[in-house]
C-alpha positions, 0 to 999 in steps of 0.5 A, spaced: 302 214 790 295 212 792 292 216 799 286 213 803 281 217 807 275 213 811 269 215 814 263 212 817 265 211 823 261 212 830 258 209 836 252 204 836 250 199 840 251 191 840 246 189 834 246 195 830 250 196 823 255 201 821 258 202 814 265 205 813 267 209 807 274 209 804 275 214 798 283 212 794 286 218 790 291 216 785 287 209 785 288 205 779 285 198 777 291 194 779 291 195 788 288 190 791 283 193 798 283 192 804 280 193 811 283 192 817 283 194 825 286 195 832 286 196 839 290 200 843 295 195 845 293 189 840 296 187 834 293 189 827 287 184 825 285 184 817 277 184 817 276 183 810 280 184 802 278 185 796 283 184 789 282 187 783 278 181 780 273 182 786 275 176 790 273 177 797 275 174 803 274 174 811 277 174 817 273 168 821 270 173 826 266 177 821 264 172 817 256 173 815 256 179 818 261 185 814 261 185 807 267 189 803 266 192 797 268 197 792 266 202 787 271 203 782 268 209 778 268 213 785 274 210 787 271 208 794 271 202 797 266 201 803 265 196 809 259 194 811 258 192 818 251 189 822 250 185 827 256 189 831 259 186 837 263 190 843 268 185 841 268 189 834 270 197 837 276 198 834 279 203 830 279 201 822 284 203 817 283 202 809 289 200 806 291 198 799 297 194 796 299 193 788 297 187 786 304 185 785 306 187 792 306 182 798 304 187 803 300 193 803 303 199 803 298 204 803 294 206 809 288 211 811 289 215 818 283 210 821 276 211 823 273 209 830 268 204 832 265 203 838 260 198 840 256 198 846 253 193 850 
C-alpha cells in the first residue's frame, strides 16, 4: 500500500511561489501522481498529474503557472507553484492510483496554502 506524506506548504502573498513536496513509501514505478485541492465546502479540484511515462497534465487554471514533476529515485513527487493568486488558498493532497486503476486511491493528509492580496 502506498503512503504519501506532503510538505512545503505556507502562506505568502499574491505573486509570489511555493513548492510542494510529496514523499510515497511503497512507491513503485507503475502509479500514476497527482496533485489535487479543496476548500472547505467545495468539491475537490485536480491541479496537475503525472503518469508513469511522465506525460503531464493541468487544470486550466494552473496552466503555465505550476509545474508537476517527480523524482522517481527519491520517490517524491513535487509541485511547483508561482505567480500565486488568492484563488490558488486551498489545502493540497498528493494522490496516487495504479496506472491500471481508474481512480485514485492513495491520498496523502494534505498541506495548507494560503495566498494573501
Amino acid at each position: 500500500q502506498v503512503q504519501l506524506d506532503e510538505s512545503g506548504g505556507g502562506s505568502v502573498q499574491s505573486g509570489g511561489s511555493l513548492t510542494l513536496s510529496c514523499v510515497a513509501s511503497r512507491y513503485s514505478g507503475r502509479h500514476c501522481m497527482a496533485w489535487f485541492r479543496q476548500v472547505s465546502g467545495k468539491d475537490r479540484e485536480a491541479v496537475a498529474s503525472i503518469d508513469v511515462d511522465g506525460t503531464t497534465t493541468y487544470a486550466d487554471s494552473v496552466k503555465g503557472r505550476f509545474t508537476i514533476s517527480k523524482d522517481t529515485a527519491k520517490n517524491t513527487l513535487y509541485l511547483q507553484m508561482s505567480s500565486l493568486k488568492p484563488e490558488d488558498t486551498a489545502m493540497y493532497y498528493c494522490a496516487a492510483r495504479h496506472r491500471w486503476a481508474a481512480t485514485f486511491n492513495y491520498w496523502g493528509q494534505g498541506t495548507q496554502v494560503t495566498v494573501s492580496s
